[in-house]
N, CA, C and O atoms as a GROMACS GRO file, in nm:
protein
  396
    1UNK      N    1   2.308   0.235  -0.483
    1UNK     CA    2   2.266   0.338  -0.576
    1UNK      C    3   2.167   0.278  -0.674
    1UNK      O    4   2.177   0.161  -0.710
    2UNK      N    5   2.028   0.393  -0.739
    2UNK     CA    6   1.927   0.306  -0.785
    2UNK      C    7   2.028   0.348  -0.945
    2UNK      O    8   2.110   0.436  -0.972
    3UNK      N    9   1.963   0.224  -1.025
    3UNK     CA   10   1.980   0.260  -1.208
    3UNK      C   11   1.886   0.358  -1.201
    3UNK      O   12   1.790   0.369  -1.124
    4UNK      N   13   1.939   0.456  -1.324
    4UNK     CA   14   1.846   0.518  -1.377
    4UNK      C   15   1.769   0.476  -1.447
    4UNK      O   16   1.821   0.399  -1.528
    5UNK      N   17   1.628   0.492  -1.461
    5UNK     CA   18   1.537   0.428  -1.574
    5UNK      C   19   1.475   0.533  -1.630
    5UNK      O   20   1.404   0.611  -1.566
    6UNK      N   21   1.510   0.544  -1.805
    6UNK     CA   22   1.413   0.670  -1.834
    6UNK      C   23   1.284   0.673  -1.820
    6UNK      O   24   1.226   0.782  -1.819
    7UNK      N   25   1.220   0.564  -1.808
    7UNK     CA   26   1.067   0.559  -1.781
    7UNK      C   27   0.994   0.581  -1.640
    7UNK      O   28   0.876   0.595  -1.610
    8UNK      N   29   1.109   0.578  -1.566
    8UNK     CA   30   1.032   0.621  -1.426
    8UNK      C   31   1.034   0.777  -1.390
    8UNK      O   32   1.140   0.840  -1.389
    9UNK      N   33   0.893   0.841  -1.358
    9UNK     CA   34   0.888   0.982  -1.382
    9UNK      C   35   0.879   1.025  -1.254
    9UNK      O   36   0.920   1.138  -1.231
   10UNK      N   37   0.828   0.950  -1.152
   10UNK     CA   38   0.829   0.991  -1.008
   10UNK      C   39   0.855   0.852  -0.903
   10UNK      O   40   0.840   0.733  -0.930
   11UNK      N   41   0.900   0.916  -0.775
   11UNK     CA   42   0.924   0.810  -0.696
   11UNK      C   43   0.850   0.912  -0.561
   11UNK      O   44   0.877   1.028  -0.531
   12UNK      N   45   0.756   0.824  -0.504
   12UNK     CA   46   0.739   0.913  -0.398
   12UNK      C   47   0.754   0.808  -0.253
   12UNK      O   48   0.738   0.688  -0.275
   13UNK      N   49   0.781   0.844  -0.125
   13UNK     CA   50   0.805   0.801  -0.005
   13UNK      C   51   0.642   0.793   0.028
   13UNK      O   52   0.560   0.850  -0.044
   14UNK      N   53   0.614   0.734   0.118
   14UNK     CA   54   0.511   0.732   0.154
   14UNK      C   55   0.495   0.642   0.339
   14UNK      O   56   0.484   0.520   0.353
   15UNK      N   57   0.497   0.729   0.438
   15UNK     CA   58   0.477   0.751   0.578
   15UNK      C   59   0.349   0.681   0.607
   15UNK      O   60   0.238   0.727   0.581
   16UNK      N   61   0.381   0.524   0.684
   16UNK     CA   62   0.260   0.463   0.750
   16UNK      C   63   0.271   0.446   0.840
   16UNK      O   64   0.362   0.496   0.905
   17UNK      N   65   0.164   0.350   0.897
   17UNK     CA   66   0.127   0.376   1.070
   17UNK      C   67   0.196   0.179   1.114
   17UNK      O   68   0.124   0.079   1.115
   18UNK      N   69   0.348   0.179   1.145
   18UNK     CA   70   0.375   0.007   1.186
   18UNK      C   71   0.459   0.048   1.266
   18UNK      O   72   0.420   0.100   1.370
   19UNK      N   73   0.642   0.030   1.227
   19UNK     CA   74   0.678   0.056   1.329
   19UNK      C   75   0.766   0.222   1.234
   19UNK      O   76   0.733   0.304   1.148
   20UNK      N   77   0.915   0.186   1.342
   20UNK     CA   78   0.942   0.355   1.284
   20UNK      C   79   0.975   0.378   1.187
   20UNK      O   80   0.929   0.474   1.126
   21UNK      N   81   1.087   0.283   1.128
   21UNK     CA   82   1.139   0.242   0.989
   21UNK      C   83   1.063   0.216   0.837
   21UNK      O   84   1.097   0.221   0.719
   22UNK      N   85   0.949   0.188   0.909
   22UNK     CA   86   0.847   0.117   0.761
   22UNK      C   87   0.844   0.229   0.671
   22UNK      O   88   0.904   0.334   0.696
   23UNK      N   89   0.770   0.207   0.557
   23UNK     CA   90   0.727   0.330   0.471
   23UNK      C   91   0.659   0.229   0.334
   23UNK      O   92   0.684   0.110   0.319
   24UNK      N   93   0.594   0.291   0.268
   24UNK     CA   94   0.564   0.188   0.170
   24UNK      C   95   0.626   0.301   0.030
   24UNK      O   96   0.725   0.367   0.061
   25UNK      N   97   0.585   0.318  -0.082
   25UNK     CA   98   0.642   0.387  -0.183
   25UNK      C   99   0.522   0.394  -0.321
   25UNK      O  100   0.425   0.325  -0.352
   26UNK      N  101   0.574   0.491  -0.368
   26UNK     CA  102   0.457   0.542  -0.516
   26UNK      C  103   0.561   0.528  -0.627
   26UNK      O  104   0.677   0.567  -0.611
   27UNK      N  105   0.520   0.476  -0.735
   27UNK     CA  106   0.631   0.469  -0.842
   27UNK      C  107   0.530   0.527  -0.940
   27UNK      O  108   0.408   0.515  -0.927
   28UNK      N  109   0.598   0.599  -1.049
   28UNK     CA  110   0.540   0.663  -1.134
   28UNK      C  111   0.576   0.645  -1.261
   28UNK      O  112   0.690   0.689  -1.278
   29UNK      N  113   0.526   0.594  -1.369
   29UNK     CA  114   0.558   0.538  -1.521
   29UNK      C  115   0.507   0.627  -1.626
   29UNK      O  116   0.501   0.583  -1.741
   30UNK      N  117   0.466   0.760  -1.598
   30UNK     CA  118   0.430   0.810  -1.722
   30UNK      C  119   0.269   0.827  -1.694
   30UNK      O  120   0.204   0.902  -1.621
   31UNK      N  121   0.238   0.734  -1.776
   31UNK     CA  122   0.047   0.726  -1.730
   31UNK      C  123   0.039   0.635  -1.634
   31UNK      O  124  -0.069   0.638  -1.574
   32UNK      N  125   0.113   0.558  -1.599
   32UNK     CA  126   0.110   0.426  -1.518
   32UNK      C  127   0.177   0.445  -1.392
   32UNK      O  128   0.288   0.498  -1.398
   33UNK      N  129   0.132   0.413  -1.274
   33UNK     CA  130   0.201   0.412  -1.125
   33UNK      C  131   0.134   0.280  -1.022
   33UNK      O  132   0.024   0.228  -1.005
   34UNK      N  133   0.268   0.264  -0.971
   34UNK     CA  134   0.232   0.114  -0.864
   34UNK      C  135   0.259   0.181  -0.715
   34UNK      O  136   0.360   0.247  -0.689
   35UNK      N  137   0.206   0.168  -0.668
   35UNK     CA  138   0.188   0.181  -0.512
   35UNK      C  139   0.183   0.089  -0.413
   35UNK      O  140   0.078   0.028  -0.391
   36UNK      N  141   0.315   0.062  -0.330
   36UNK     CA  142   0.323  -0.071  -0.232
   36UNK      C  143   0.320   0.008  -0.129
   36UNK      O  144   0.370   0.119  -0.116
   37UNK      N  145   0.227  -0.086  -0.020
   37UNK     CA  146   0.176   0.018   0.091
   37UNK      C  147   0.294  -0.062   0.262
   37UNK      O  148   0.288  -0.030   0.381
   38UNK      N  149   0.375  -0.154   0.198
   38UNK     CA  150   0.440  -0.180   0.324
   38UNK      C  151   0.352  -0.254   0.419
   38UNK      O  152   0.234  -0.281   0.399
   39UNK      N  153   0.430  -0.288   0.534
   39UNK     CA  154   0.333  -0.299   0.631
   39UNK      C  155   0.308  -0.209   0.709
   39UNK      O  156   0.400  -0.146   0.762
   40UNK      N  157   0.169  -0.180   0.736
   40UNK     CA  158   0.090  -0.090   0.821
   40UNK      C  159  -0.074  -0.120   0.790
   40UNK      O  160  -0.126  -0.172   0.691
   41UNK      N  161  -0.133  -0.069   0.907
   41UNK     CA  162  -0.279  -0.055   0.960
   41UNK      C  163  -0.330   0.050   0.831
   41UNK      O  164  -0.265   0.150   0.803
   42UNK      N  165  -0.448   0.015   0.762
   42UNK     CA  166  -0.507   0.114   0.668
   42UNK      C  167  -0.470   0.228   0.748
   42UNK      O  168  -0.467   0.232   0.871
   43UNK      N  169  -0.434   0.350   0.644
   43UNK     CA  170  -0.427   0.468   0.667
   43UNK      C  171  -0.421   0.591   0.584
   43UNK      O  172  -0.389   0.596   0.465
   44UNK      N  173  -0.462   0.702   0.674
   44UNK     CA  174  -0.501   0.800   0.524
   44UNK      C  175  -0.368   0.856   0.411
   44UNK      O  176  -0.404   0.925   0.315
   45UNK      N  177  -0.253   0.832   0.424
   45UNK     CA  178  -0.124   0.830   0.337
   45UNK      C  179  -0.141   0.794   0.262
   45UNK      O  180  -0.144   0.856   0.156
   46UNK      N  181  -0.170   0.630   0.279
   46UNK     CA  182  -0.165   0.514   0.176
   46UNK      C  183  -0.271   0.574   0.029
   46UNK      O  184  -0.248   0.596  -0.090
   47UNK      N  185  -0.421   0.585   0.142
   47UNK     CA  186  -0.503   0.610   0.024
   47UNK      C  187  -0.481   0.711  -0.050
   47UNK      O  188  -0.517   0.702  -0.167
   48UNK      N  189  -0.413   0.837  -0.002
   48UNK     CA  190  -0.428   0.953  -0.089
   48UNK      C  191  -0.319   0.933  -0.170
   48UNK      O  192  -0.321   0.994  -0.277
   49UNK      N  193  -0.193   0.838  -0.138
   49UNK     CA  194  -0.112   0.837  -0.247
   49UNK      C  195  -0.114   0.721  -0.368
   49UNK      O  196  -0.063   0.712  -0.479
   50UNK      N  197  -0.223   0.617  -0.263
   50UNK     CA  198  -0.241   0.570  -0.427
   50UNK      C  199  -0.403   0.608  -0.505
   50UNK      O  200  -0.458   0.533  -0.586
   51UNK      N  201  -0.453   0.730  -0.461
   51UNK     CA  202  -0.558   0.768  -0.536
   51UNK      C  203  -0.544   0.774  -0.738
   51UNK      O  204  -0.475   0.845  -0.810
   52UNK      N  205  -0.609   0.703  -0.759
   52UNK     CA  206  -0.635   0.662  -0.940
   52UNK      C  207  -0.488   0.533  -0.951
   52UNK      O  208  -0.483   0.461  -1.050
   53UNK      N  209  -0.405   0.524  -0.866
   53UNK     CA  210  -0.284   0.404  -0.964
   53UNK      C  211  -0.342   0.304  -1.020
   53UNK      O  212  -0.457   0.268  -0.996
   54UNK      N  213  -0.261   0.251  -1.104
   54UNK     CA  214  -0.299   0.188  -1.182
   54UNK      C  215  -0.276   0.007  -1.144
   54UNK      O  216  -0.332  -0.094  -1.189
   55UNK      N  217  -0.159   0.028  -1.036
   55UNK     CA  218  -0.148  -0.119  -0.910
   55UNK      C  219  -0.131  -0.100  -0.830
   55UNK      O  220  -0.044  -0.014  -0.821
   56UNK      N  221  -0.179  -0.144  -0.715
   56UNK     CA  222  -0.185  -0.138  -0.562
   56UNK      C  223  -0.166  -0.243  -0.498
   56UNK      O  224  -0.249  -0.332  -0.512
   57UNK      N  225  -0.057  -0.264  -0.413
   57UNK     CA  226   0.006  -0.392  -0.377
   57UNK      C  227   0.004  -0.347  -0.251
   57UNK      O  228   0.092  -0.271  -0.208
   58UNK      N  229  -0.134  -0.406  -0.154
   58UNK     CA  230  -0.129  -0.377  -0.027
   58UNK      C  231  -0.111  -0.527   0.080
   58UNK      O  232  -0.163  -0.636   0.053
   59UNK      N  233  -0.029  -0.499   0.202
   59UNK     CA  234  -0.015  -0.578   0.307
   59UNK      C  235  -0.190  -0.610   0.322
   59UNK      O  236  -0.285  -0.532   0.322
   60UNK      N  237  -0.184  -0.741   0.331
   60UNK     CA  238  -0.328  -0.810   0.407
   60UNK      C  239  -0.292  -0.945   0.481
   60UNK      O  240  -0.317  -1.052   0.425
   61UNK      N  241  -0.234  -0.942   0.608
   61UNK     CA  242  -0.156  -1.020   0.681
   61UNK      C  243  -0.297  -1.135   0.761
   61UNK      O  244  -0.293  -1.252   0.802
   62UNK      N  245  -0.393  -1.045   0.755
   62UNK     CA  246  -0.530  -1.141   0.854
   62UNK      C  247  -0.669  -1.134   0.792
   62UNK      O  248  -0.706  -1.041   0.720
   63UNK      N  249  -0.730  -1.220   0.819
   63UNK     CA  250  -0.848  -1.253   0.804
   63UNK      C  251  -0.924  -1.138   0.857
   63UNK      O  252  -0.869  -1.057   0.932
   64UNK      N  253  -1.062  -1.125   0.818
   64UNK     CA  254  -1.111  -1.062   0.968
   64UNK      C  255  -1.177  -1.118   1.055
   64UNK      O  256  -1.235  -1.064   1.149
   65UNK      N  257  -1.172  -1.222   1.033
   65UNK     CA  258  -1.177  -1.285   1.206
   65UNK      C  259  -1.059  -1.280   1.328
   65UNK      O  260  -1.056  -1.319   1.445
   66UNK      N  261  -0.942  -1.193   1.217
   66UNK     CA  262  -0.848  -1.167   1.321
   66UNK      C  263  -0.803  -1.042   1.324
   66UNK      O  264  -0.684  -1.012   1.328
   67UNK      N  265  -0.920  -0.944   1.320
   67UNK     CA  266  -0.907  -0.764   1.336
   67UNK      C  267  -0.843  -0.732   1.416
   67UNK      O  268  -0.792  -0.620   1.408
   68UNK      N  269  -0.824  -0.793   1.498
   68UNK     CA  270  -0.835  -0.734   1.692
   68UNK      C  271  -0.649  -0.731   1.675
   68UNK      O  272  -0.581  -0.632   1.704
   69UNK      N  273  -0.593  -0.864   1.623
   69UNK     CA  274  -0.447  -0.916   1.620
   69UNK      C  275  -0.384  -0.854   1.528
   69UNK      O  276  -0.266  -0.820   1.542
   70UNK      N  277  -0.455  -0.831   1.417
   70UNK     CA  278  -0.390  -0.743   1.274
   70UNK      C  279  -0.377  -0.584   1.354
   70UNK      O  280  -0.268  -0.528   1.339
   71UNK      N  281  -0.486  -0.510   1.440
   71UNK     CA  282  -0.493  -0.395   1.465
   71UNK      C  283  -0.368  -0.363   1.581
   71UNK      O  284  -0.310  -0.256   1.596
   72UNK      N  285  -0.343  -0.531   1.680
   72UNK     CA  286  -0.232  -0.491   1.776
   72UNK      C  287  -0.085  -0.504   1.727
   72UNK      O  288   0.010  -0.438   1.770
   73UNK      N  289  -0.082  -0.598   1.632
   73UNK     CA  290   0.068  -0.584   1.559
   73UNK      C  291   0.080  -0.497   1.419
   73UNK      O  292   0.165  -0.491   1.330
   74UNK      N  293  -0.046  -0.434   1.445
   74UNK     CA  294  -0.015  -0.290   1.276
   74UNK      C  295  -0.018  -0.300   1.165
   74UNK      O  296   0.035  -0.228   1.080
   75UNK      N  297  -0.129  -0.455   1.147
   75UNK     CA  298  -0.106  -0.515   1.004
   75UNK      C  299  -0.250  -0.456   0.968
   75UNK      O  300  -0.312  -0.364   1.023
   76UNK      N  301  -0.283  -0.531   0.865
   76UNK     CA  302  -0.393  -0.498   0.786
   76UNK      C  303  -0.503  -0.634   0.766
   76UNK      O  304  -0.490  -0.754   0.790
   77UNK      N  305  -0.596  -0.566   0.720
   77UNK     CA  306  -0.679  -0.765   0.702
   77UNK      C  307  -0.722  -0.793   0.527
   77UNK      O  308  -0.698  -0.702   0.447
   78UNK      N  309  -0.755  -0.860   0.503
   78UNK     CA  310  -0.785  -0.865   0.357
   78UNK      C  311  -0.915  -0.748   0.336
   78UNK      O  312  -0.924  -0.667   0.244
   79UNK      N  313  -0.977  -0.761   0.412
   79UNK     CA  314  -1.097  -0.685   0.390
   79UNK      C  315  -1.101  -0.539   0.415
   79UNK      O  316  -1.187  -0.466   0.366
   80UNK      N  317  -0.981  -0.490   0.511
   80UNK     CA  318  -0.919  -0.340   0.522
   80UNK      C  319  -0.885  -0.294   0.368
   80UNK      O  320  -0.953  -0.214   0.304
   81UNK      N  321  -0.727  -0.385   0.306
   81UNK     CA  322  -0.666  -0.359   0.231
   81UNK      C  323  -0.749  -0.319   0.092
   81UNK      O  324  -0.714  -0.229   0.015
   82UNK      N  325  -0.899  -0.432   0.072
   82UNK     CA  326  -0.982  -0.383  -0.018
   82UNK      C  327  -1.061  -0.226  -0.010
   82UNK      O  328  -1.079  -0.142  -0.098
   83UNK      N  329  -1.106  -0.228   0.164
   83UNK     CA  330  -1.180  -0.070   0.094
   83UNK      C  331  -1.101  -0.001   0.110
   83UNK      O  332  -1.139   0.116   0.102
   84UNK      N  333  -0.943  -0.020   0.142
   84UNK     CA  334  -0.833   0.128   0.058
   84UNK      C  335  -0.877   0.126  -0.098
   84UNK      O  336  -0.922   0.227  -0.153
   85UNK      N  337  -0.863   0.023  -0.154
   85UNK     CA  338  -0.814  -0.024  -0.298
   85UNK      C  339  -0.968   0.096  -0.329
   85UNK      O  340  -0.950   0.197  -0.397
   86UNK      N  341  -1.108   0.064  -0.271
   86UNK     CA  342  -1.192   0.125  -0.330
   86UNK      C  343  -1.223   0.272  -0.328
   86UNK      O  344  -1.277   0.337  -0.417
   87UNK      N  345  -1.171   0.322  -0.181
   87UNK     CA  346  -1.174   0.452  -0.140
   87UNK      C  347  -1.065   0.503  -0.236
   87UNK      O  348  -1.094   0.605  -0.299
   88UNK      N  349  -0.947   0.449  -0.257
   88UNK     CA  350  -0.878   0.524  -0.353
   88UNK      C  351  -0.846   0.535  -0.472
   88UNK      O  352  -0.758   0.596  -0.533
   89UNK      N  353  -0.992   0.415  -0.520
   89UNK     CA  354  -1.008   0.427  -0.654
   89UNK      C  355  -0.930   0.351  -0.744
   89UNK      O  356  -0.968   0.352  -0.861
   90UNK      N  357  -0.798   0.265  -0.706
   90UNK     CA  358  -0.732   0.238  -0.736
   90UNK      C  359  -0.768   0.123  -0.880
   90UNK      O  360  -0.875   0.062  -0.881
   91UNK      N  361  -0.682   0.108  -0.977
   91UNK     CA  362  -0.748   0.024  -1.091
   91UNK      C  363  -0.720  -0.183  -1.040
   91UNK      O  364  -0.807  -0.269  -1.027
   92UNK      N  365  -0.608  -0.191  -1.030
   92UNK     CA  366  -0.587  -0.345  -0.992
   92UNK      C  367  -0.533  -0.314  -0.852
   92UNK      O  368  -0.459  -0.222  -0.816
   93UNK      N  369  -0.606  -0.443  -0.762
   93UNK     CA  370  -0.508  -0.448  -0.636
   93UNK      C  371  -0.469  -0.565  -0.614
   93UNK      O  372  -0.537  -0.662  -0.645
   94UNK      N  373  -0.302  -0.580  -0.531
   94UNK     CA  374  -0.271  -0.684  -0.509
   94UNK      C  375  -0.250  -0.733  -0.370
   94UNK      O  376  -0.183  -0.663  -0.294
   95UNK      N  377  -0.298  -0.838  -0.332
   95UNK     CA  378  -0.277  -0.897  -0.152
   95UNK      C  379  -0.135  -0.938  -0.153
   95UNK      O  380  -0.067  -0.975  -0.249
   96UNK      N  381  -0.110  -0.928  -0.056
   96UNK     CA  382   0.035  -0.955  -0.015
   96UNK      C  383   0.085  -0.985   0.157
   96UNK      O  384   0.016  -0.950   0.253
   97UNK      N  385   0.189  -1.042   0.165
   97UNK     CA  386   0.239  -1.074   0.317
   97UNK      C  387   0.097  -1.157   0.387
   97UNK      O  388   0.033  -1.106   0.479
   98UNK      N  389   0.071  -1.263   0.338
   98UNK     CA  390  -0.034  -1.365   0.392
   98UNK      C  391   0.024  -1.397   0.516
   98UNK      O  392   0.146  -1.389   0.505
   99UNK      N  393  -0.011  -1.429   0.625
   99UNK     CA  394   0.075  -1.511   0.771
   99UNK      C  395  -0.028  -1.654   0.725
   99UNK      O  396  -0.021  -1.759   0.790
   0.00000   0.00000   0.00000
Protein backbone atom coordinates (compact mmCIF):
# COMPACT_ATOMS: atom_id res chain seq x y z
CA UNK A 1 0.00 0.00 0.00
CA UNK A 2 1.38 3.55 -1.20
CA UNK A 3 1.68 6.51 1.90
CA UNK A 4 -0.34 9.13 1.28
CA UNK A 5 1.50 12.30 0.38
CA UNK A 6 -0.39 15.55 0.44
CA UNK A 7 1.75 16.91 -2.23
CA UNK A 8 1.26 14.42 -4.80
CA UNK A 9 -1.72 15.62 -7.05
CA UNK A 10 -1.64 13.02 -9.79
CA UNK A 11 -0.24 9.63 -10.54
CA UNK A 12 -0.64 8.55 -14.00
CA UNK A 13 0.18 4.83 -15.63
CA UNK A 14 1.75 5.13 -18.64
CA UNK A 15 1.66 2.00 -21.53
CA UNK A 16 5.07 1.33 -23.50
CA UNK A 17 6.30 -0.61 -26.24
CA UNK A 18 9.00 -3.69 -24.17
CA UNK A 19 7.58 -6.47 -22.88
CA UNK A 20 3.91 -7.06 -21.36
CA UNK A 21 4.37 -6.08 -17.80
CA UNK A 22 6.50 -2.83 -18.30
CA UNK A 23 4.87 0.57 -17.95
CA UNK A 24 6.75 3.63 -16.99
CA UNK A 25 4.64 6.37 -14.75
CA UNK A 26 3.77 10.38 -14.49
CA UNK A 27 3.93 11.81 -11.02
CA UNK A 28 2.39 15.03 -10.39
CA UNK A 29 3.55 17.75 -7.59
CA UNK A 30 1.38 20.61 -8.00
CA UNK A 31 3.39 22.73 -10.62
CA UNK A 32 6.02 20.09 -10.70
CA UNK A 33 5.84 16.42 -12.38
CA UNK A 34 8.56 13.59 -13.00
CA UNK A 35 8.04 11.19 -15.65
CA UNK A 36 10.00 7.69 -15.72
CA UNK A 37 9.59 6.16 -19.02
CA UNK A 38 10.62 2.40 -17.96
CA UNK A 39 12.08 0.35 -20.35
CA UNK A 40 10.85 0.66 -23.85
CA UNK A 41 11.68 1.75 -27.56
CA UNK A 42 10.80 5.71 -27.92
CA UNK A 43 7.19 5.96 -28.18
CA UNK A 44 4.29 8.18 -28.69
CA UNK A 45 2.83 7.54 -24.78
CA UNK A 46 5.95 8.43 -23.32
CA UNK A 47 6.12 11.77 -25.18
CA UNK A 48 2.63 12.91 -24.77
CA UNK A 49 2.75 12.11 -21.14
CA UNK A 50 5.70 13.76 -20.35
CA UNK A 51 4.83 16.84 -22.57
CA UNK A 52 6.10 20.27 -20.42
CA UNK A 53 7.45 17.93 -17.00
CA UNK A 54 9.55 19.32 -15.25
CA UNK A 55 11.97 15.69 -15.01
CA UNK A 56 12.25 13.11 -17.37
CA UNK A 57 14.05 10.04 -16.43
CA UNK A 58 14.32 8.08 -19.62
CA UNK A 59 15.84 4.38 -20.30
CA UNK A 60 19.02 4.94 -22.70
CA UNK A 61 20.45 1.36 -22.55
CA UNK A 62 22.78 1.91 -26.13
CA UNK A 63 24.84 3.92 -27.93
CA UNK A 64 23.86 4.52 -31.39
CA UNK A 65 26.16 2.57 -32.79
CA UNK A 66 24.00 -0.01 -31.30
CA UNK A 67 20.37 1.01 -32.83
CA UNK A 68 19.83 -2.17 -34.54
CA UNK A 69 20.33 -4.20 -30.73
CA UNK A 70 18.54 -1.45 -28.62
CA UNK A 71 15.55 -1.68 -31.42
CA UNK A 72 15.61 -5.84 -31.11
CA UNK A 73 15.56 -6.03 -27.29
CA UNK A 74 13.05 -2.73 -26.92
CA UNK A 75 15.49 -0.50 -25.39
CA UNK A 76 16.25 2.92 -26.26
CA UNK A 77 19.69 4.71 -27.25
CA UNK A 78 20.99 7.87 -25.70
CA UNK A 79 20.26 9.75 -28.69
CA UNK A 80 16.42 8.36 -29.00
CA UNK A 81 15.82 9.17 -25.28
CA UNK A 82 17.06 12.92 -26.08
CA UNK A 83 14.71 13.79 -29.03
CA UNK A 84 11.74 12.46 -26.68
CA UNK A 85 13.14 14.88 -23.99
CA UNK A 86 12.92 17.61 -27.01
CA UNK A 87 9.75 16.64 -28.84
CA UNK A 88 8.14 16.76 -25.49
CA UNK A 89 9.49 19.71 -24.40
CA UNK A 90 10.42 18.39 -21.35
CA UNK A 91 12.52 20.87 -18.78
CA UNK A 92 15.51 18.43 -17.26
CA UNK A 93 16.22 14.95 -18.58
CA UNK A 94 17.70 12.11 -16.99
CA UNK A 95 19.72 8.90 -18.69
CA UNK A 96 19.28 5.89 -17.03
CA UNK A 97 19.74 1.85 -17.23
CA UNK A 98 23.36 2.26 -19.02
CA UNK A 99 24.38 -1.65 -20.15
Amino acid sequence: MLAKCPCLTGVQHIPVLHCKYAGGIRLDFGVSSVVFSGDTIPCKQIIAASRGCSVLIHEATFGSDRSAEARAKRHSTVEEAIQVARESKSKILILTHFS
